[in-house]
C-alpha positions in Angstrom: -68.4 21.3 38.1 -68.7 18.5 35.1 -64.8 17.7 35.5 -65.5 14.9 33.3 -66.3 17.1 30.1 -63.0 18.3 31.1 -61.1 15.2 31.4 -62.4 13.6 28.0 -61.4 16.9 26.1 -58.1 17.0 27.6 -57.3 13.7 26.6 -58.1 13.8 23.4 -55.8 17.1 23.4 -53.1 15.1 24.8 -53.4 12.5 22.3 -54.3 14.1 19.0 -52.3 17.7 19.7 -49.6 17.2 21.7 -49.0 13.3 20.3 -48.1 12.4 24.0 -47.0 8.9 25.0 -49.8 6.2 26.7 -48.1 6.6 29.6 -47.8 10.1 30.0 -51.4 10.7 29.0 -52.6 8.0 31.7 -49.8 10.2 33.9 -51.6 13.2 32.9 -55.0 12.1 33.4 -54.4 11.1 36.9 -52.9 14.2 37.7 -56.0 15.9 36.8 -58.3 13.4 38.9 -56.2 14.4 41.8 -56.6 18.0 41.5 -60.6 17.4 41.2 -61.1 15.0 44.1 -58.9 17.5 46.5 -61.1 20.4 45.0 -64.4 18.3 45.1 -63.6 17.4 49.1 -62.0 21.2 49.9 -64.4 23.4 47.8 -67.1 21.1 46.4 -69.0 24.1 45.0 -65.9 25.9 43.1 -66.3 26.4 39.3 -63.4 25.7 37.0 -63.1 29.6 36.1 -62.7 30.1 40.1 -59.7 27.7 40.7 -56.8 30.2 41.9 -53.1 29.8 42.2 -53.7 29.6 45.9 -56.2 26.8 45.0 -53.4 25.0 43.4 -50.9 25.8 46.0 -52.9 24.0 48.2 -53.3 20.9 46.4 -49.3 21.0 46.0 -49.3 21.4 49.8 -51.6 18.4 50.3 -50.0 16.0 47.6 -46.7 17.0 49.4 -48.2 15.6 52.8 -48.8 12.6 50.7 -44.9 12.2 51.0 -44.9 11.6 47.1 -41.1 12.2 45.5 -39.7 15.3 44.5 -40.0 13.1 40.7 -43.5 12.5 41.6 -44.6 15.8 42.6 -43.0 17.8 39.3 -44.3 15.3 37.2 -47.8 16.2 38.9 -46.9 19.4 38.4 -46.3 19.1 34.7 -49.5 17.7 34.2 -51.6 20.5 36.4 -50.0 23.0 34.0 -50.8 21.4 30.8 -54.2 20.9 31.9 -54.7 24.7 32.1 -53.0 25.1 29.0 -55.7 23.2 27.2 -58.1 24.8 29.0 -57.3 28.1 27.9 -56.5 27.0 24.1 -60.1 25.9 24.3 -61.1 29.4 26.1 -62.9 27.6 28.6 -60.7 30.1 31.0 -59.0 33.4 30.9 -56.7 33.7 33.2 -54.4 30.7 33.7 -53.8 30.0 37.5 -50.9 27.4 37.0 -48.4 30.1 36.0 -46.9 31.0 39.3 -46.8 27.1 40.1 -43.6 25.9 41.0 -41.9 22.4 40.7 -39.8 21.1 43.6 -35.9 21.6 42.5 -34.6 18.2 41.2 -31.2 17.2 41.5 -29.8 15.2 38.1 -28.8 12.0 39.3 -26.6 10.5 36.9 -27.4 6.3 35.9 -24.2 4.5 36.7 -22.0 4.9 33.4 -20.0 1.3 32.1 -16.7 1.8 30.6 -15.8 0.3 27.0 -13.9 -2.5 29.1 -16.9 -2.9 31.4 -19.7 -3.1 28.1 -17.4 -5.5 26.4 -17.3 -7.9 29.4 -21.3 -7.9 29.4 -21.2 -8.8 26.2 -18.7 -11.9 25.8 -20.2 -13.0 28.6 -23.7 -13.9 27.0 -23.4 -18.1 26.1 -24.3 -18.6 22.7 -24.8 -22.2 22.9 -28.3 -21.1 25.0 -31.3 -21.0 23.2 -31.6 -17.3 23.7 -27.8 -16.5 23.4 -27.5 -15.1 19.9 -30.7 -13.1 21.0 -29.4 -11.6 23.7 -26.2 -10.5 22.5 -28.3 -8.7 19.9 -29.9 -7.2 22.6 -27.2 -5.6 24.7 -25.2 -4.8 21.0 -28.3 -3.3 19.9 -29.0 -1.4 23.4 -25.1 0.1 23.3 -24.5 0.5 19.7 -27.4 2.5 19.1 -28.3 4.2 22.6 -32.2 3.3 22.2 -34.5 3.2 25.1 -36.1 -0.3 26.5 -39.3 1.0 25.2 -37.6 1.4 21.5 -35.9 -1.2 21.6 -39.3 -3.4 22.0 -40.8 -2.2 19.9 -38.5 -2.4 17.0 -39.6 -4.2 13.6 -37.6 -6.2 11.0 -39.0 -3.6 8.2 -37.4 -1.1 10.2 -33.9 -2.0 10.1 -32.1 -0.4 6.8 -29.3 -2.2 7.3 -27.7 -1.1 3.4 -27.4 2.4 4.3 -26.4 1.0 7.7 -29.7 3.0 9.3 -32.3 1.8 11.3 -35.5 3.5 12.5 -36.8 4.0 16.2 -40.0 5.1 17.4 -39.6 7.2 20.5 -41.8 9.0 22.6 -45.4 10.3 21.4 -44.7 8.3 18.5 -41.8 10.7 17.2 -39.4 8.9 14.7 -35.9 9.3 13.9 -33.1 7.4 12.0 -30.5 6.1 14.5 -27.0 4.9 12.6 -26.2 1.2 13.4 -22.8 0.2 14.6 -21.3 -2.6 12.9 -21.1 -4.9 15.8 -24.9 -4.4 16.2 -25.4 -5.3 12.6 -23.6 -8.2 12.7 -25.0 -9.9 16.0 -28.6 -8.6 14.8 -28.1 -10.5 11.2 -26.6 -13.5 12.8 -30.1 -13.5 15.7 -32.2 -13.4 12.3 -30.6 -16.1 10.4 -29.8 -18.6 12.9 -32.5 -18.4 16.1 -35.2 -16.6 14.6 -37.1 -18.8 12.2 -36.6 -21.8 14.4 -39.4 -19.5 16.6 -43.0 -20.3 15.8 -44.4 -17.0 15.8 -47.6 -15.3 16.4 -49.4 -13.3 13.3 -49.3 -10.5 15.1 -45.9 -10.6 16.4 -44.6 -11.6 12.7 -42.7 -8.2 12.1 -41.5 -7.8 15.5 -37.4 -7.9 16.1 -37.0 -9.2 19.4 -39.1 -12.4 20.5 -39.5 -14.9 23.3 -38.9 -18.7 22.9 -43.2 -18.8 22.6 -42.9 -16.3 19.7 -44.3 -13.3 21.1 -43.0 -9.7 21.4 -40.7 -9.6 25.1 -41.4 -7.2 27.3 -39.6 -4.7 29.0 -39.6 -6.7 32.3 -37.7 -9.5 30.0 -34.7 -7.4 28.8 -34.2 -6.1 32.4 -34.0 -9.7 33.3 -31.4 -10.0 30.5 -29.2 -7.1 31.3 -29.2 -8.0 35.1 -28.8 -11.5 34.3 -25.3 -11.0 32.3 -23.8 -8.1 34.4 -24.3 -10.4 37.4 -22.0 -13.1 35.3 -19.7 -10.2 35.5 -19.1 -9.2 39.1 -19.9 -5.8 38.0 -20.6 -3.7 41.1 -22.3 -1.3 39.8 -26.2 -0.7 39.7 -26.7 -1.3 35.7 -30.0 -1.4 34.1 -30.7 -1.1 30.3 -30.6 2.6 30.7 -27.2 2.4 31.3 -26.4 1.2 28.2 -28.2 4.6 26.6 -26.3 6.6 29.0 -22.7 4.7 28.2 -23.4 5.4 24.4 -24.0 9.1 24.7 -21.2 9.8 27.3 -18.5 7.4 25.0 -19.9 9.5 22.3 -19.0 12.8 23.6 -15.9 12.4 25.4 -14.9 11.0 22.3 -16.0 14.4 20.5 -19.3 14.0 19.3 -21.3 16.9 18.8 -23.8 17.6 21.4 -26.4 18.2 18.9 -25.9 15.6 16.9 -25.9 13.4 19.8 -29.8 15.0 20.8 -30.5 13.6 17.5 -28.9 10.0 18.0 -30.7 10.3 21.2 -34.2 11.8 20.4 -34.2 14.2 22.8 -36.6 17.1 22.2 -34.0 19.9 24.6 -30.6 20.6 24.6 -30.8 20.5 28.3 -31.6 16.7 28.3 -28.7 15.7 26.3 -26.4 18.0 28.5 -26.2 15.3 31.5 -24.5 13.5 29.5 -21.2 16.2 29.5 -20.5 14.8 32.2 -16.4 13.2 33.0 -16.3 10.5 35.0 -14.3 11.0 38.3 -10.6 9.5 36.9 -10.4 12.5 34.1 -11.6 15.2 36.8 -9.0 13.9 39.2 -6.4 14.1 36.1 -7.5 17.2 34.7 -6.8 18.7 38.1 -3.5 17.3 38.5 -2.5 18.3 35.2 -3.5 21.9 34.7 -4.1 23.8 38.0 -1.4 25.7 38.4 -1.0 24.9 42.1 -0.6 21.0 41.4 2.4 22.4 38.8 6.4 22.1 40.7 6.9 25.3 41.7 10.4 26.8 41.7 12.3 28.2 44.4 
């Protein structure tokens, strides 16, 4: 079998077709070389028209003695199935044996959420007479007031930010944009980084339209602004396992307890389901306990 014909094609459909993230591809592609090596040492003479759904509950069976996570093992999964997928867009098969494959059940567990009085205490506790001060508060503004991922926020460019119709724009996953609204407090904080601390940097051509830099000028990396978010929630006393992400989640939850759409908030959030954006319905443990006390009828005074 010349898995590597294979391979090559379905990266480029990964790429090209499906506009899939770096990440994921490399995800993908590994997947892939899994399922060939466990073929190539179980059934070194199978053809890829031969491969069965038994075939590939096997290989789930063997990357599950692997003791990989439940995560892990959908994400492999995931990958298996898209690699059939291509391969019968291409008709290099008929029959597609990944349909009966199952994922292991996931539960959702839920990032730790900050409350307003919590996100507001990270924030005033960033010292602006650092170096890096105004930068960072830009950071955590930016990371709350517009609910952008680490890998977004990164990324971001000065030509992106629209700042007159109060807009900026993010480049998500598989390179998918959208226009995210900037909160006031970002815009401020992200104006005051870009008149005062940036052009003191001396900055690399390359890095020249990049937002967010490092005191040598370059582009930070994610690494760096989880440094920065667990560096300032630590000068809180927060205890509560906060990573950037948290920010994202805060935003959405504050946004629909406060009565946000949830569609609108897949927008804000770039999520391509519904079903994503629906963790995010979530009330923290204070309004359940209240709701309860307040309107089930057997927490009501009863007469006699």
């Amino acid at each position: 079998m010349n898995q590597y014909i294979y391979i090559k094609g379905f990266k480029s459909y990964l790429q090209l077709e499906r506009g899939m993230s770096a990440n994921t591809v490399v995800a993908y592609l590994y997947d892939v070389g899994l399922l060939f090596s466990f073929l190539n040492e179980k059934k070194p003479s199978i053809g890829i028209k031969d491969i069965s759904t038994n075939d590939l509950r096997e290989f789930i069976g063997f990357i599950d003695k692997l003791e990989l996570g439940p995560y892990t093992q959908s994400r492999v999964v995931s990958g298996i199935k898209a690699f059939f997928r291509y391969l019968i867009l291409e008709k290099i098969i008929t029959y597609n044996p990944s349909e009966m494959l199952e994922s292991p059940r996931l539960g959702r567990k839920l990032p730790d959420v900050l409350t307003i009085e919590e996100v507001e205490k990270i924030i005033t506790s960033v010292d602006l007479s650092q170096d890096e001060g105004e930068r960072n508060k830009a950071i955590l503004e930016t990371l709350y007031g517009c609910g952008i991922r680490v890998s977004e926020l990164i990324n971001l460019k000065i030509s992106d930010l629209h700042f007159k119709e109060g807009i900026m724009l993010v480049t998500g996953k598989g390179n998918k944009q959208r226009l995210v609204p900037v909160g006031m407090a970002a815009e401020k904080q992200i104006t005051t980084y870009l008149t005062h601390m940036r052009p003191t940097l001396q900055i690399l051509k390359q890095d020249n339209d990049v937002l967010f830099l490092n005191r040598r000028g370059k582009k930070l990396t994610r690494q760096m602004i989880f440094y920065i978010v667990k560096n300032h929630v630590e000068k809180t006393g927060i205890r509560k396992n906060i990573s950037p992400h948290s920010f994202r989640h805060s935003y959405a939850t504050h946004l629909v307890q406060n009565g946000a759409d949830l569609r609108a908030v897949q927008e804000l959030l770039g999520h391509v389901s519904i079903t994503t954006t629906e963790i995010y319905t979530h009330l923290n443990r204070e309004d359940l306990r209240k709701a309860i006390m307040d309107f089930h009828p057997r927490n009501r005074s009863i007469g006699v």
